[in-house]
N, C-alpha and C positions, 0 to 999 in steps of 0.2 A: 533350164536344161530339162532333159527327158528326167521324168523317174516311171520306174518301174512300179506298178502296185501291186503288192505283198497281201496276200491269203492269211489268215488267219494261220498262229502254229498248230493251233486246236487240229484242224482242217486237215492240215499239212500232216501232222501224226496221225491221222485215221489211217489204218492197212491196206493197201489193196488186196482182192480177194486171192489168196494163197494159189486155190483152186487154177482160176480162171489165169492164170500168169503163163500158164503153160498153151493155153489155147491157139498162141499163135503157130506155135510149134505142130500141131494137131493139123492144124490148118494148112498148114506146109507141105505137111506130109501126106495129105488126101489130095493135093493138087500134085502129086509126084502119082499118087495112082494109088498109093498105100488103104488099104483100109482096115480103118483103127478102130479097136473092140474099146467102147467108153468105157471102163471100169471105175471113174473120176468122180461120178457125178451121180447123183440121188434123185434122178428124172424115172421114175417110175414110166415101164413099158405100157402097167394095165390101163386099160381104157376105163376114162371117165365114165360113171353109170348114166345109160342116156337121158334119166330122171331132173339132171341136172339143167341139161337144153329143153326139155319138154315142160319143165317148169318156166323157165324163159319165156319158153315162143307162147305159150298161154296167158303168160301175165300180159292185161290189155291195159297200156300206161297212156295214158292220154298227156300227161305232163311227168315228163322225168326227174321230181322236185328232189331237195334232200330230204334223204333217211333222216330218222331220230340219232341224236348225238350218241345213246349207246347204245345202236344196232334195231333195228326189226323186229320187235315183239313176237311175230308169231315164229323166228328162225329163234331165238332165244328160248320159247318155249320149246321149242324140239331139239334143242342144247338140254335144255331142264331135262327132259323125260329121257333123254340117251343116258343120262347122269344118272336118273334115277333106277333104269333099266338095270345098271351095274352096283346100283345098291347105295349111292353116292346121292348124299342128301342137298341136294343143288338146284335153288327156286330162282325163277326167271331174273328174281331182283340182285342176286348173285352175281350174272354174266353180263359184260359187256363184249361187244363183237368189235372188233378190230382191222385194221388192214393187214392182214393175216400175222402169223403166231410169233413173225418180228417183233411191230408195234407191240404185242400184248410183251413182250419180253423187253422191249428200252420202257416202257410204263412202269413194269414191275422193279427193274433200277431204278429210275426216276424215282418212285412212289418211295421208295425201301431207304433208299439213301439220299443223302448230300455230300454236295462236292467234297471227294479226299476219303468216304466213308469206303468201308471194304466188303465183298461178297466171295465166300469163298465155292470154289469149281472145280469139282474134280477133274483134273486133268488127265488124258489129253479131252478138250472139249469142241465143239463147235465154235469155228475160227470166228465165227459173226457175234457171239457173246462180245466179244473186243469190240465188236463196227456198235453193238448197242451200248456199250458201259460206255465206252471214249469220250464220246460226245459230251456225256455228263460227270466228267471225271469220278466216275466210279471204279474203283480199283479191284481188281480183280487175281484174288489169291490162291494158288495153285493148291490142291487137292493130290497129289502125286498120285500116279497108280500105276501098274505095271501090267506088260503085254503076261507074262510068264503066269500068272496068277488069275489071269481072265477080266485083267482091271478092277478086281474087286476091292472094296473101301478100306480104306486100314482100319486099327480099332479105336474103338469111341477115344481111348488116353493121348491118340496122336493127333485127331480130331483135334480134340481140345487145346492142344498145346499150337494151334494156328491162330486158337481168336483173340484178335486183341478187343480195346475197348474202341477201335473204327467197325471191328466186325458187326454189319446188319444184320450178313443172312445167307443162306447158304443157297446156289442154284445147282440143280441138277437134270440131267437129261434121262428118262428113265422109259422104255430102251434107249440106250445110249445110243446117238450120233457123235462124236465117227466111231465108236469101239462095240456097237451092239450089245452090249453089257447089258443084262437086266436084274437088278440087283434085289434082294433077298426079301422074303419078309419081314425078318432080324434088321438088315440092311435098313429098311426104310423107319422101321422101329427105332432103332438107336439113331436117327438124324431129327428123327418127332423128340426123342427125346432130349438131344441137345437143343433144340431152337427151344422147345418150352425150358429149360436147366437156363438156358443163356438168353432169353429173349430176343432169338433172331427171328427174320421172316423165311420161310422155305419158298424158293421162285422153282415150281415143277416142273419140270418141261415135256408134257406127256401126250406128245404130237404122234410119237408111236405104238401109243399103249396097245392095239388090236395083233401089232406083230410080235407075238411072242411065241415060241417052239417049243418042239418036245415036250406038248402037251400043258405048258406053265402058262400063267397067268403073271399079270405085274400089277405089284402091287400100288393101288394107288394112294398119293397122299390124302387124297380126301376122305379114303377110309381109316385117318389116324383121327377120329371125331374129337380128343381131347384138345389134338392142338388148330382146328379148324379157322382163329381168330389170327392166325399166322401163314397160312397155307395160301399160298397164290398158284391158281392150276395157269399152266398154259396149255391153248390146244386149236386145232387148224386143220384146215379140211384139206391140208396140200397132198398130204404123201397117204392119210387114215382114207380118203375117197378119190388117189388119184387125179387130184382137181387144185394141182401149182398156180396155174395163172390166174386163179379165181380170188386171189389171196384174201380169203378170208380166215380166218381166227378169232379167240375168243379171250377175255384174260376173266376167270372166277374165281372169288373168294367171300367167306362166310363175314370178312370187317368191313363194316361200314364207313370205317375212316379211307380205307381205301378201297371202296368201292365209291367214294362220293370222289377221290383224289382222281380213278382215272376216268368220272364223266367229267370233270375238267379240264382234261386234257384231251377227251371225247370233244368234249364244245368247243375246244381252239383248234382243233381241225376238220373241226365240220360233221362226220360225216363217213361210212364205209359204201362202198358203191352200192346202189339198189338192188341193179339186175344181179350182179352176182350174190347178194344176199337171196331173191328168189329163191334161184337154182339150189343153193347151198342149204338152205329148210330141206329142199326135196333128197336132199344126200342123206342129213341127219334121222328124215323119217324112216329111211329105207331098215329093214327086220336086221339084226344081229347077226342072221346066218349070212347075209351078203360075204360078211368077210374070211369064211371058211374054206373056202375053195381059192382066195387069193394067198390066205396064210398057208394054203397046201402049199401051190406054187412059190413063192417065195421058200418054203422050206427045204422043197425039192432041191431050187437053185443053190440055197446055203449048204447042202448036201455037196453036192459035184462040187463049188468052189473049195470049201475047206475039205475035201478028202482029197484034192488036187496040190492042196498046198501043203497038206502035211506028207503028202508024199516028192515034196520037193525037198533034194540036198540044201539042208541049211538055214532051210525056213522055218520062224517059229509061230502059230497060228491056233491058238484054243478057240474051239468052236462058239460064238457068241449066243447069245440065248435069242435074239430080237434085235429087231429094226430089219434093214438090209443091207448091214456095213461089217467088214471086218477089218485089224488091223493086222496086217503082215511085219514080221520082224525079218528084215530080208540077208542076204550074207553079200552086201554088198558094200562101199565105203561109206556112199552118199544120196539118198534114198531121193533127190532131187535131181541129182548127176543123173541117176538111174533113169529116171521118168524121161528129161529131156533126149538121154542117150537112145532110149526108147524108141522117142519120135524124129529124132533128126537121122538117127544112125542105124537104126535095125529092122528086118524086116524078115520074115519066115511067108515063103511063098505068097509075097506079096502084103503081111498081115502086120497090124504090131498093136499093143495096146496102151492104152492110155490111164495111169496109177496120180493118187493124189498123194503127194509128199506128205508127212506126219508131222515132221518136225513145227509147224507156223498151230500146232493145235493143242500144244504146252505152253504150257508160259514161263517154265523151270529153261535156261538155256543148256543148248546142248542136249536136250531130251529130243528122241524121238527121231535123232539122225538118220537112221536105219529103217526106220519104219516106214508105209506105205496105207492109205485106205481104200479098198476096194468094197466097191459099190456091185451087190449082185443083182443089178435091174435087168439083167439082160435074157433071153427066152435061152434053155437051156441047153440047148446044140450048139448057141454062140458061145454062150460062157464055156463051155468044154472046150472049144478050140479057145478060146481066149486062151485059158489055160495053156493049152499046150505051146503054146505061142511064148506066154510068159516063162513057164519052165525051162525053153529052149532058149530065151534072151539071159536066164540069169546064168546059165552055164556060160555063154558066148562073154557076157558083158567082159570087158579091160578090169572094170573096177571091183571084179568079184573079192572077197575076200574068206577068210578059215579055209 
């Protein structure tokens, strides 16, 4: 007889992306005539520096062979001196280069634990930490944190009462994706100070350190120098230079154990693409003030979004400090209902927009029903009408509630 052949459960339990669930719906709605303001999605508007192609079309490659297993020496080097520019004691021998700041984060699992081992996350997190621990049944323990408070960390005593003897190591996203959060000097202190108290690894995730407001700075872990033998940076050139499809990334740390663990897993996939390593040296070379006039803009835009929302009935919305994400706590039943009702059902002079559900970026259930993240990538005349667009769907919407 027939049999059918069965997927692995491993396989089968991997997430689909939370995000993109809704896409079809988007798509529906732009073929009706609609045109929907993305607020979903972390695709930066600014334009790649063209330093990035110009470094390309001059590289003269006679044979397209492979890179070295941990990245490009002389892009490595202009990783080292960007690091050391910020005061961050980080030599070539430190960084390996990645296929962008994913890989450097399933490595940093991988490296950190074994199968059934736990990393805890403050929650809500980036829904892809799941798509990298899954694989390697690494477990992933929620962090709780609230919209009300600014997501900030609870204190070291609650901390501690999460780690068991599976606890490796703590990951965190700093500025935070999805809640823009950039948490404190204290903040980063008291987490140095638990991973050396408890001998965890800290997995950094500091893909948006250039975006930070109102003048602050974030702090980074590699400036916690006592505990540097613990410290794994993550970092990518996707969202810091505008340059997503380049996917490149980096994963540094000061231990040799694991700095030797992830050229072996360098050597069993070869390889990060060449040309886009080129290009990506000439982003890393480029002067510090490049990003002064992007973090205007970006600030600007975080401006008009959260003075829009907190001037909405019923919405709860503390200004994040960094990235370009914020989380809305919305007065509605069902903040997924919301989103689809959005794209299938509403529309203000032709207009509607597009919200990424909260709830798939806890891991506590039942967290995050209500809430929504809005991405403020968009040039500043859109995002205003976005707004007004969205303020008039939540009054309209069936499922409003209070």
């Amino acid at each position: 007889g027939y049999h059918r052949m069965n997927v692995s459960k491993r396989s089968e339990a991997m997430q689909a992306s939370p995000i993109r669930k809704l896409v079809p719906f988007a798509n529906e709605a732009k073929k009706r005539g609609v045109k929907i303001y993305h607020l979903n999605i972390g695709q930066p508007d600014i334009e790649t520096p063209k330093v990035f192609m110009e470094a390309v079309r001059k590289a003269d490659i006679q044979v397209l062979a492979y890179a070295d297993s941990n990245g490009w020496e002389p892009l490595r080097r202009s990783i080292s001196n960007y690091y050391k520019r910020m005061g961050l004691p980080y030599e070539v021998e430190d960084i390996i280069i990645t296929n962008g700041g994913s890989e450097a984060l399933q490595w940093a699992f991988l490296i950190s634990c074994d199968a059934g081992d736990e990393i805890l996350v403050p929650e809500p997190f980036y829904t892809n930490y799941r798509g990298f621990a899954a694989p390697y049944d690494v477990v992933l323990r929620p962090i709780t944190t609230h919209p009300e408070n600014g997501f900030a960390l609870p204190s070291r005593e609650v901390l501690e009462t999460l780690i068991t003897e599976r606890t490796r190591g703590i990951a965190l996203s700093n500025p935070g994706n999805p809640t823009g959060a950039v948490y404190s000097a204290e903040e980063i202190r008291m987490i140095a100070d638990i991973a050396r108290d408890h001998q965890l690894f800290i997995i950094a995730d500091e893909v948006y350190r250039e975006f930070c407001y109102d003048g602050k700075q974030a702090t980074s872990f590699g400036s916690m120098t006592d505990i540097l033998d613990r410290v794994m940076i993550i970092d990518s050139v996707s969202k810091r230079f505008s340059a997503c499809g380049a996917r490149i990334g980096s994963l540094t740390c000061k231990n040799r154990d694991v700095m030797s663990a992830a050229l072996k897993l360098g050597q069993a996939r070869l390889c990060v693409p060449t040309i886009e390593m080129i290009g990506a040296k000439a982003l890393y070379d480029l002067e510090p003030d490049y990003f002064t006039p992007i973090r205007e803009r970006y600030e600007a835009r975080r401006n008009i979004m959260i003075d829009a929302l907190q001037k909405m009935d019923g919405v709860l919305c503390e200004r994040p400090g960094g990235a370009f994400y914020a989380i809305a706590k919305l007065p509605v039943d069902n903040a997924e209902k919301f989103a689809i009702w959005l794209l299938t059902e509403f529309q203000l002079d032709g207009k509607s927009v597009m919200v990424a559900p909260v709830e798939n970026f806890y891991q506590t259930p039942g967290m995050g029903v209500d809430e929504v993240r809005l991405a403020y990538v968009l040039n500043t005349e859109d995002l205003a009408e976005a707004m007004r667009v969205l303020a008039t769907a939540l009054q309209a919407y069936p499922g409003r509630v209070g």
